[in-house]
C-alpha positions as CSV (number, residue, x, y, z in Angstrom):
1,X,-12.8,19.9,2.8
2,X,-11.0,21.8,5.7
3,X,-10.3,21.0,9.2
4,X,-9.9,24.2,11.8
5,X,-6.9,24.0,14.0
6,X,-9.4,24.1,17.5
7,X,-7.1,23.6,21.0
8,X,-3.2,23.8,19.5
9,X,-2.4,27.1,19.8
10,X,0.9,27.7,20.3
11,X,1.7,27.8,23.4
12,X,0.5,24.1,23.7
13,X,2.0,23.1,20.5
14,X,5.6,24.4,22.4
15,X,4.7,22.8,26.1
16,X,3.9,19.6,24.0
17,X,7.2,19.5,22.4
18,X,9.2,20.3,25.3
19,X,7.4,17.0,26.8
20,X,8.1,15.0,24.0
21,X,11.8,15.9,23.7
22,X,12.1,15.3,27.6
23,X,10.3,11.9,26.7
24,X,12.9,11.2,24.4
25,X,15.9,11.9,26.5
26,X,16.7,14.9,24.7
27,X,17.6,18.3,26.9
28,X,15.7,21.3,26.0
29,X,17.8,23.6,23.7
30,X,19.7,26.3,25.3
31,X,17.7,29.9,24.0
32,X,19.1,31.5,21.2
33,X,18.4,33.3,18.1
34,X,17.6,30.2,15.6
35,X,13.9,30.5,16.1
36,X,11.8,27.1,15.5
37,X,8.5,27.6,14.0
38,X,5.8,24.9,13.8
39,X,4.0,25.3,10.2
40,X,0.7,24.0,12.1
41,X,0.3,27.5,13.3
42,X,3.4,30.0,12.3
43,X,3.9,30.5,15.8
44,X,7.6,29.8,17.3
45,X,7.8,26.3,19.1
46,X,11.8,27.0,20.4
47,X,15.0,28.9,19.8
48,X,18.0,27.9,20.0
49,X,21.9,28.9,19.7
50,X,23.8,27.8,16.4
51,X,26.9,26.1,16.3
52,X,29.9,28.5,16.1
53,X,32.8,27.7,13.9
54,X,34.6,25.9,17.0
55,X,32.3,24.2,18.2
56,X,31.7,22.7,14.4
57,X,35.7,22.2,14.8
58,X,35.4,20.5,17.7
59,X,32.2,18.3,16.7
60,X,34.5,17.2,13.9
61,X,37.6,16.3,16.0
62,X,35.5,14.3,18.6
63,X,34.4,11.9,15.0
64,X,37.6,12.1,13.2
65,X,39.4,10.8,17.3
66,X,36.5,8.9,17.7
67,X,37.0,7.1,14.2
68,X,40.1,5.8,15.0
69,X,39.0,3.1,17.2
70,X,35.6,2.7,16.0
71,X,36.9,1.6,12.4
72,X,38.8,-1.6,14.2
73,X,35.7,-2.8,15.9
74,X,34.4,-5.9,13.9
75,X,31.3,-5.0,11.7
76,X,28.7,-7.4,13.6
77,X,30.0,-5.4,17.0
78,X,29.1,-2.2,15.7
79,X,25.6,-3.4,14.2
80,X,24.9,-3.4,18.1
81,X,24.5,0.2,18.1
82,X,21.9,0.5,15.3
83,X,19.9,-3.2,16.4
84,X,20.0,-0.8,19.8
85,X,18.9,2.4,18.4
86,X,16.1,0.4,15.9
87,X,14.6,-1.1,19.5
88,X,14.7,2.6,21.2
89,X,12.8,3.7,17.7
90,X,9.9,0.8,17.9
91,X,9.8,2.1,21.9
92,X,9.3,5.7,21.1
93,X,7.6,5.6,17.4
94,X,4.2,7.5,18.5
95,X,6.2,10.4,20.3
96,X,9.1,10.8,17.6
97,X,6.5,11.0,15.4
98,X,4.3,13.5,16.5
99,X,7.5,15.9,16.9
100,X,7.9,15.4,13.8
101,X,4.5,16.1,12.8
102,X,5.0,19.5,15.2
103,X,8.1,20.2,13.8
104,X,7.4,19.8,10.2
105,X,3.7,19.6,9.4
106,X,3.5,16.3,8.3
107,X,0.1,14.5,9.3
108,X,0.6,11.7,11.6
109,X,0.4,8.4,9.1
110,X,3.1,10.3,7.2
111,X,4.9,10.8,10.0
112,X,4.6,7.5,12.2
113,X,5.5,5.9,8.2
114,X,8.8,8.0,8.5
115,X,9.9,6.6,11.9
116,X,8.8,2.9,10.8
117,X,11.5,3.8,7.7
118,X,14.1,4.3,10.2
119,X,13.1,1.1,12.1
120,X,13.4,-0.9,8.9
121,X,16.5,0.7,7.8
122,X,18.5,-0.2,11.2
123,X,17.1,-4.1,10.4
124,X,18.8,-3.5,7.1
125,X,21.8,-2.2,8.2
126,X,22.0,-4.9,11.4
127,X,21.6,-7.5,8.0
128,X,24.5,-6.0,6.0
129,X,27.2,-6.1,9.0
130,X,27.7,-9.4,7.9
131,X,27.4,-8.9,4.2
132,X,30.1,-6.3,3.6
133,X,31.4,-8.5,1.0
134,X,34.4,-8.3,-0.7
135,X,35.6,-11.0,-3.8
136,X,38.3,-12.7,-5.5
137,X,39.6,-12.8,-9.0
138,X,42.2,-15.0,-10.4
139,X,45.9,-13.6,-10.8
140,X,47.6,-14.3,-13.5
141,X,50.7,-14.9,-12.2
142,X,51.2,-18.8,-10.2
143,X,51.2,-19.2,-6.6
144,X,49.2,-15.9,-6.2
145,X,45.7,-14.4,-4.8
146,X,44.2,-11.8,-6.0
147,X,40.8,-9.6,-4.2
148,X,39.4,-6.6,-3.1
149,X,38.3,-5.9,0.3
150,X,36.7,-3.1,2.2
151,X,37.4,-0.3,4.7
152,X,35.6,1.9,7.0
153,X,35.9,5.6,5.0
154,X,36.5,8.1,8.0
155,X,33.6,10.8,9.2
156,X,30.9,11.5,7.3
157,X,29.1,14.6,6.8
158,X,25.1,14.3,7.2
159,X,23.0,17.4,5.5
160,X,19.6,17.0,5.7
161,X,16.4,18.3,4.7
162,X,13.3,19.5,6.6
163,X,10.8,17.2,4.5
164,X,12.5,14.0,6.0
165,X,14.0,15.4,8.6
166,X,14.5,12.2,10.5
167,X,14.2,9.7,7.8
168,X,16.9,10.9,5.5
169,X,19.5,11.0,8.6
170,X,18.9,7.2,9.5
171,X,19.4,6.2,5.6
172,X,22.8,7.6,6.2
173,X,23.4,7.2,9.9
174,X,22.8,3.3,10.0
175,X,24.9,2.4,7.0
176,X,27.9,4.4,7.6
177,X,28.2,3.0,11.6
178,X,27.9,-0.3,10.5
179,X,30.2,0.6,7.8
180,X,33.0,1.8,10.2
181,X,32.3,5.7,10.1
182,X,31.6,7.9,12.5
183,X,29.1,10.6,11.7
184,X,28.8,14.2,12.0
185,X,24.9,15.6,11.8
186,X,23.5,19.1,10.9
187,X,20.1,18.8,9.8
188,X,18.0,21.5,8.2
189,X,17.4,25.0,10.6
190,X,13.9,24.2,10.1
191,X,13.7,20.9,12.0
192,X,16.4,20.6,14.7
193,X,14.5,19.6,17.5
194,X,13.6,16.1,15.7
195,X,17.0,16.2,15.6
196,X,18.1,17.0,19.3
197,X,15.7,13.9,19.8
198,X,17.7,11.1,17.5
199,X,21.2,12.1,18.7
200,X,19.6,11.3,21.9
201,X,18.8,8.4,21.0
202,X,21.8,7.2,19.1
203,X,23.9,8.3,21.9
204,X,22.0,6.4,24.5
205,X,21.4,3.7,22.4
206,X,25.5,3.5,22.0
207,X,25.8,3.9,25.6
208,X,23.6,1.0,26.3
209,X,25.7,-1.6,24.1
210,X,29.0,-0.3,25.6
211,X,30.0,1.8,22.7
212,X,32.0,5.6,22.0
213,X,29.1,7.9,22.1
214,X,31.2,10.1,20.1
215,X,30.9,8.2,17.1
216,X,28.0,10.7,16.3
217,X,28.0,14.3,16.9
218,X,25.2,17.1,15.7
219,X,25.9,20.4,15.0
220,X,23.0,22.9,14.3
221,X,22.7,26.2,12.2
222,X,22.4,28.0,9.0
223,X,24.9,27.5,6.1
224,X,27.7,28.4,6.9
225,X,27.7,25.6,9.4
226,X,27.2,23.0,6.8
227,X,29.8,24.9,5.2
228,X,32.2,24.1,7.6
229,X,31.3,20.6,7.1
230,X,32.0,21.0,3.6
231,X,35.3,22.7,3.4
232,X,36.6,20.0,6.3
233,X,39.3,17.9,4.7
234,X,38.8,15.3,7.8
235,X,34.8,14.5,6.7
236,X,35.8,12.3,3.9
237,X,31.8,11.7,2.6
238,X,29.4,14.5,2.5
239,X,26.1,12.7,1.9
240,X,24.0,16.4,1.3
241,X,20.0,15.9,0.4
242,X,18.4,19.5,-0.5
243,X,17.8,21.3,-3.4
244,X,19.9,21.8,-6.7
245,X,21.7,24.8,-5.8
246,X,22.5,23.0,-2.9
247,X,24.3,20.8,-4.9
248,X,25.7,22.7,-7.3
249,X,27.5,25.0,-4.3
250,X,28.4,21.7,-2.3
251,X,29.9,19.8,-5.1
252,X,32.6,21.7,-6.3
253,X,33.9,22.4,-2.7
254,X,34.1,18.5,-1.4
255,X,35.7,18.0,-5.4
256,X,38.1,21.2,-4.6
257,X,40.4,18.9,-1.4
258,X,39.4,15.4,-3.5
259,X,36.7,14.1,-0.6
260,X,33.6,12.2,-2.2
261,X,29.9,13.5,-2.5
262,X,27.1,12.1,-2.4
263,X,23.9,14.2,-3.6
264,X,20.2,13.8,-3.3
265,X,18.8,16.6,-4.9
266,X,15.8,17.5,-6.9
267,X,12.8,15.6,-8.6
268,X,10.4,16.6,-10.8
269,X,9.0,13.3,-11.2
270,X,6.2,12.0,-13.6
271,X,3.9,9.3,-14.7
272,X,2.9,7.9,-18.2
273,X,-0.8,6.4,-18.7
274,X,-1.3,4.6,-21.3
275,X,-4.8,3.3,-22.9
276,X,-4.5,-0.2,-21.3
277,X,-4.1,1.5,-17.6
278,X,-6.3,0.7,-14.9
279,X,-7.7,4.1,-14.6
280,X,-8.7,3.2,-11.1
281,X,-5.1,2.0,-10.2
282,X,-3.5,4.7,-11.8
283,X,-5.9,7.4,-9.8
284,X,-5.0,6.3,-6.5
285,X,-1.1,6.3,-7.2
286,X,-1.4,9.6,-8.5
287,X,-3.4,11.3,-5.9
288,X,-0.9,9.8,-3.3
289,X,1.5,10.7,-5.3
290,X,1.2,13.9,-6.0
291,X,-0.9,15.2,-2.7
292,X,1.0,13.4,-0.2
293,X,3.0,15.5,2.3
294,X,1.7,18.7,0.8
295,X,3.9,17.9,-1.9
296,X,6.7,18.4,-0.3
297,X,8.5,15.2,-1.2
298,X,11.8,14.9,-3.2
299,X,9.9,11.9,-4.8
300,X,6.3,13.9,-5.5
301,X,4.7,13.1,-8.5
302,X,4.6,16.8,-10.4
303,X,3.7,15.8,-14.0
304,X,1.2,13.5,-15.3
305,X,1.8,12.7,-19.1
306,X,-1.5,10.8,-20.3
307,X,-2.6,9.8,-23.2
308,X,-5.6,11.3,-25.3
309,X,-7.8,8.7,-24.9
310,X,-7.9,8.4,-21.2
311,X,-6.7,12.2,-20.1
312,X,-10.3,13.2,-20.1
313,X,-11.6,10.2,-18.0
314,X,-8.8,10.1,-16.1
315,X,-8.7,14.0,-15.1
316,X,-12.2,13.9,-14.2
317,X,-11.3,10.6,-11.2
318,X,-8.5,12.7,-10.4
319,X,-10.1,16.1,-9.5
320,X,-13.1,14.5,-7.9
321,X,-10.6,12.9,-5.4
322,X,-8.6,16.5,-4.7
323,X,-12.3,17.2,-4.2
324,X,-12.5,15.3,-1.2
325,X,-8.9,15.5,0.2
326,X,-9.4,17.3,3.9
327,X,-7.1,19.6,4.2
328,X,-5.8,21.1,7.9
329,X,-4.1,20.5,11.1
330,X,-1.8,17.7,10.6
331,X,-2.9,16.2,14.1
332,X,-6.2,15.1,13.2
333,X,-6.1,12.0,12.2
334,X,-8.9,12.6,9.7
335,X,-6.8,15.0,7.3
336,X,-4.8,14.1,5.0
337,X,-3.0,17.2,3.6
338,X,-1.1,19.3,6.4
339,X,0.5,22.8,5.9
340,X,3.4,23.6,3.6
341,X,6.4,24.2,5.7
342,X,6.5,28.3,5.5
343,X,5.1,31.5,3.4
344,X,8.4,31.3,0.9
345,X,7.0,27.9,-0.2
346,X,3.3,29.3,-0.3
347,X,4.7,32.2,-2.3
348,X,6.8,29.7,-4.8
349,X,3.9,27.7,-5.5
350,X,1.9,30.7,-6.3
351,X,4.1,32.0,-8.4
352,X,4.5,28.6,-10.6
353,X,1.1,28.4,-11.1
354,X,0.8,32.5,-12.5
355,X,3.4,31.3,-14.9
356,X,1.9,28.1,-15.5
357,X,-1.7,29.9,-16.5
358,X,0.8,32.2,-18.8
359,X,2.1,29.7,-20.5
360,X,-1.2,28.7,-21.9
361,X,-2.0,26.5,-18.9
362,X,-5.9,26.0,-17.4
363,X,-5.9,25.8,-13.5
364,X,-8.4,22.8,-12.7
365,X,-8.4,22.9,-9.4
366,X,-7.1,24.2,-6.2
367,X,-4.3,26.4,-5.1
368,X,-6.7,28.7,-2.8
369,X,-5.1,28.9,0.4
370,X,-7.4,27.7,3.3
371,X,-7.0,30.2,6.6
372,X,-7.2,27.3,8.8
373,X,-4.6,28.4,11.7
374,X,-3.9,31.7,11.3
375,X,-2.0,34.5,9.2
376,X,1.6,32.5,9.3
377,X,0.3,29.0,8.8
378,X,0.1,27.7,4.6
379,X,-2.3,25.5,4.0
380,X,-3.7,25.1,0.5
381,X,-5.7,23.0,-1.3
382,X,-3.7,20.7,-3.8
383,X,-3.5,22.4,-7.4
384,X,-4.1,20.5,-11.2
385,X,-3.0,22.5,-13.9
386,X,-3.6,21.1,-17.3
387,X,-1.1,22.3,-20.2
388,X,-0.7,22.5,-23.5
389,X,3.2,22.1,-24.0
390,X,5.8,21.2,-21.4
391,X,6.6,24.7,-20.5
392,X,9.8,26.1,-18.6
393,X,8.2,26.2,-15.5
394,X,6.8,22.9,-15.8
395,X,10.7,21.2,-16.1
396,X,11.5,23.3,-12.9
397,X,10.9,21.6,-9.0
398,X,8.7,23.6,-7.4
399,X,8.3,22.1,-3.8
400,X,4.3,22.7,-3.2
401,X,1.4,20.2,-4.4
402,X,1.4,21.4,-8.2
403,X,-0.1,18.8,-10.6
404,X,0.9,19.2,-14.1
405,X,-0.9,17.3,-16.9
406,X,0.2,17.0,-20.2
407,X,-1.4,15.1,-23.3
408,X,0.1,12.3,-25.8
409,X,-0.2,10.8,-28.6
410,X,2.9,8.6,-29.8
411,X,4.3,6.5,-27.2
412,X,8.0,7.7,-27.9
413,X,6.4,11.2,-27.3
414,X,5.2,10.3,-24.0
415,X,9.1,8.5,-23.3
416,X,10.5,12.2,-24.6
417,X,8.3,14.1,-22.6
418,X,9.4,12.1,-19.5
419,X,13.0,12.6,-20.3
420,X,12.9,16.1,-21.3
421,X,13.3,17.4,-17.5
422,X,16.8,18.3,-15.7
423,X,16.2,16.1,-12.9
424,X,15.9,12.0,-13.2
425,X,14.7,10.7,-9.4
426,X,12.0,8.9,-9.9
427,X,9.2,7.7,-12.4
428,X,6.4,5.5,-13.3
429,X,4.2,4.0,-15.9
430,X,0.4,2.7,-15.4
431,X,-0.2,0.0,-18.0
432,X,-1.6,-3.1,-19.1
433,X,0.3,-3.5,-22.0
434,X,3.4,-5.6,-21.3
435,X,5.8,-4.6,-23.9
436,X,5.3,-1.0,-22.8
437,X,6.4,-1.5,-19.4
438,X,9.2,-2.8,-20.6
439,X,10.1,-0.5,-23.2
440,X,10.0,2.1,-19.8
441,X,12.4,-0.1,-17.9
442,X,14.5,-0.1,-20.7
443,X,18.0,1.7,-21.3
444,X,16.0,4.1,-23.6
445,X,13.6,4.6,-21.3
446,X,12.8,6.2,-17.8
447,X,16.4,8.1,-17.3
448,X,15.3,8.1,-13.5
449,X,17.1,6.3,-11.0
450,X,14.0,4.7,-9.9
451,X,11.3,3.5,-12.6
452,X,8.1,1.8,-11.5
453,X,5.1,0.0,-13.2
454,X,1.8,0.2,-12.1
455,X,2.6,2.1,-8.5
456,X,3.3,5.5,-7.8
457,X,6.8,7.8,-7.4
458,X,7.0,7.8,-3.9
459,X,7.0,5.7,-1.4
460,X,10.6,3.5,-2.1
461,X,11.3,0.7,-0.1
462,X,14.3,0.9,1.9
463,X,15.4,-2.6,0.1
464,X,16.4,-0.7,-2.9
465,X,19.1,1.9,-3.6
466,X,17.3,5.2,-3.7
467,X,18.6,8.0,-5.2
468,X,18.5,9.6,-9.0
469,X,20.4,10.7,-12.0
470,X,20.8,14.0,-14.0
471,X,20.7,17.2,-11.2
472,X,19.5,14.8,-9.0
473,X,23.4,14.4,-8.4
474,X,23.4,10.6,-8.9
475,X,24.0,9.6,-5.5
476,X,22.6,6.2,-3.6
477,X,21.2,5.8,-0.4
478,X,19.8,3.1,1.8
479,X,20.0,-0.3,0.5
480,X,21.1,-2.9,-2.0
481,X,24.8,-2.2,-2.4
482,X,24.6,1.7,-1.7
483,X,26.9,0.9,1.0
484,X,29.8,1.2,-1.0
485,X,29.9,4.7,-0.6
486,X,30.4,4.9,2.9
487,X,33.6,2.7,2.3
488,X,36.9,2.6,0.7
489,X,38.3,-0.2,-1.7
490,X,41.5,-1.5,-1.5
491,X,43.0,-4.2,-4.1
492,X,45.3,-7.3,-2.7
493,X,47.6,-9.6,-4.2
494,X,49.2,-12.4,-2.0
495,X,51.8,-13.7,-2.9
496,X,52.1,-17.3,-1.2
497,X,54.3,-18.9,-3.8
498,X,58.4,-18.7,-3.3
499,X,58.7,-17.0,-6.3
500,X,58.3,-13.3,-7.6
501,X,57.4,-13.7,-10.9
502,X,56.4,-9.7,-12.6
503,X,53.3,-8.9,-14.7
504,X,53.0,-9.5,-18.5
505,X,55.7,-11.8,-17.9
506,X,58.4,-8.8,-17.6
507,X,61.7,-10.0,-16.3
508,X,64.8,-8.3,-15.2
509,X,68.4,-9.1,-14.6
């Protein structure tokens, strides 16, 4: 099923958001040559100037000045900022969202889902102010304590992505003020006016509490603007989500002046069904899974590994519900599948699938684009591609709604098949059979940083650490104790005793 863009030409697609970012206290962009496309359409929504190299230099100097005050402020003080900035969020969800859903095709659940993220993340991080614990051990040496405590870190580096282009900041953003950082912001080229709108918000949300607005700054641009970032020896955490070449050229410049990285990079997730799954259950989660957000999600579901028994069965549930996905403008609350985010992704995703067919590979279903908006809008119909053999393409990301589905017969196959990817984000299992979940939780297991039974691969709760292993660069966001990296550690011995008694009982004189 389709659903034709009607009334949101262009034109009212850009008056829209220029009421939106006005409604959100942001200032319309100055014009300049970073043109903003909305994927609804192809047409250009904005422009905008870039950051130049000083003002990058000067975004940074405001956060590193800003810093030095900010760090001494007691943690439940700063949590004021982000309760703040949570309440401006619930006040403003429906219009944040729908710039979103302008900015980066997302349909409108998706996107009002991705603001209520942020909301629950700024309850988190308002939590954790008073939880920033440290502990004690015992010294071995009388009349002495010994602990750890922590330490705001210093400025840290946001790089974001267009697919969670305001989700992804918050993770980060909430955490590290709470934490004692200051932050400094440049999100992807493709979405900066969702952008424009949240350091809006941050900053009046900080003004309303009587705190520095210049504990946040955002700087916008190509590369070489989060290069500047990079190469900064005063940004002393580079939290960068993107790709894997992202990664690999972002890595080994933080490493190169010692500051600390932390990398979400890319999935190629999948999902074992065994005999005793609930083929029901297990059609739903991978249908979400693996359609949801065009499948354009760091945590989309790309490879189905199912066993003979049930692959037929459970191919056939699968493709009749692709069958009935509508597919079109993301503003109608009736579709489900928006756009893909530009013609380089279209092309990608074509291109995956020729090789995929190559390989041996039968496409079920899908992959026909559907001209729904107009020559430089993408919007195609989720693809199944059944193979024989997990093929070099298939243990590559390829950031379009591509379902691979593979067949097995040993349950150790089906574990080795899971494994045998570069990336490790997430993972699941659909199963009935107790000992098998386990065996997936296990240490020779899922070698994902998130592993899940009888659910889907996206859709983490902001509760639990998110983040993956292998080139997915083994960084943590969000919560349980992911909150380390945004601090330093310092060890302390007190000596309250009148004595000064040396370790291992060394003694001199």
């Amino acid at each position: 099923m389709t659903s034709a863009v009607t009334e949101p030409d262009t034109a009212r697609l850009r008056e829209r958001a220029e009421r939106l970012l006005g409604g959100l206290g942001a200032a319309l962009p100055e014009p300049g040559p970073l043109v903003v496309r909305t994927p609804i359409t192809g047409g250009q929504l904005a422009s905008l100037r870039p950051s130049s190299e000083a003002a990058v230099e000067l975004a940074v100097d405001k956060a590193h000045n800003a810093f030095q005050q900010w760090r001494t402020v007691p943690a439940p003080r700063r949590a004021a900022v982000v309760r703040r900035l949570g309440q401006l969020l619930t006040t403003h969800l429906d219009e944040l969202a729908e710039l979103v859903t302008l900015e980066a095709g997302k349909i409108g659940a998706e996107a009002r889902g991705e603001v209520q993220e942020m909301i629950d993340i700024c309850e988190f991080a308002v939590g954790l102010a008073r939880q920033l614990y440290g502990r004690t051990m015992p010294s071995e040496r009388p009349g002495h304590r010994l602990m750890e405590t922590w330490h705001p870190l210093g400025v840290v580096g946001v790089l974001s992505a267009f697919n969670f282009p305001v989700a992804v900041w918050s993770w980060n953003t909430a955490i590290a003020l709470v934490c004692g950082d200051t932050v400094v912001w440049k999100p992807s080229e493709t979405t900066p006016l969702t952008a424009l709108a949240c350091h809006a918000l941050l900053r009046r949300a900080a003004a309303d509490v009587g705190a520095d607005p210049e504990i946040h700054q955002l700087v916008q641009g190509a590369a070489m603007v989060g290069e500047r970032l990079v190469d900064d020896e005063r940004v002393a955490l580079v939290s960068a989500t993107g790709s894997v070449r992202m990664g690999r050229a972002v890595a080994p410049r933080v490493a190169a002046r010692f500051g600390r990285c932390l990398l979400e990079l890319g999935g190629n997730n999948a999902a074992v069904v065994t005999p005793s799954a609930d083929l029901e259950l297990a059609t739903r989660g991978v249908v979400f899974a693996a359609a949801g957000t065009a499948g354009q999600r760091c945590t989309t579901l790309r490879r189905l590994i199912a066993h003979a028994d049930v692959v037929g069965p459970l191919l056939s549930r699968i493709e009749q519900a692709y069958r009935q996905l509508r597919v079109g403008d993301p503003l109608d609350d009736a579709v489900l599948v928006g756009p893909l985010i530009d013609g380089r992704a279209y092309a990608a995703m074509q291109d995956a699938i020729a090789r995929a067919v190559a390989d041996g590979g039968e496409l079920v279903c899908g992959a026909e684009r559907v001209m729904v908006a107009g020559e430089d809008s993408y919007y195609v119909r989720p693809a199944i591609v059944r193979m024989p053999a997990q093929t070099a393409v298939v243990r590559e990301e390829t950031f379009a709604p591509i379902l691979y589905v593979l067949t097995y017969h040993d349950f150790e196959a089906a574990i080795a098949l899971h494994n045998g990817v570069p990336q490790g984000l997430s993972s699941a299992i659909f199963t009935g059979d107790q000992r098998e979940a386990e065996r997936f939780l296990a240490a020779d297991g899922s070698d994902c940083g998130i592993a899940n039974v009888n659910i889907g691969t996206s859709g983490a709760e902001i509760g639990g650490a998110f983040g993956g292993e292998k080139h997915t660069g083994g960084g943590r966001e969000s919560g349980s104790d992911a909150w380390k990296a945004y601090m330093r550690r310092a060890t302390n011995t007190v000596n309250y005793s009148a004595e000064l008694p040396l370790a291992q009982g060394i003694r001199f004189g």
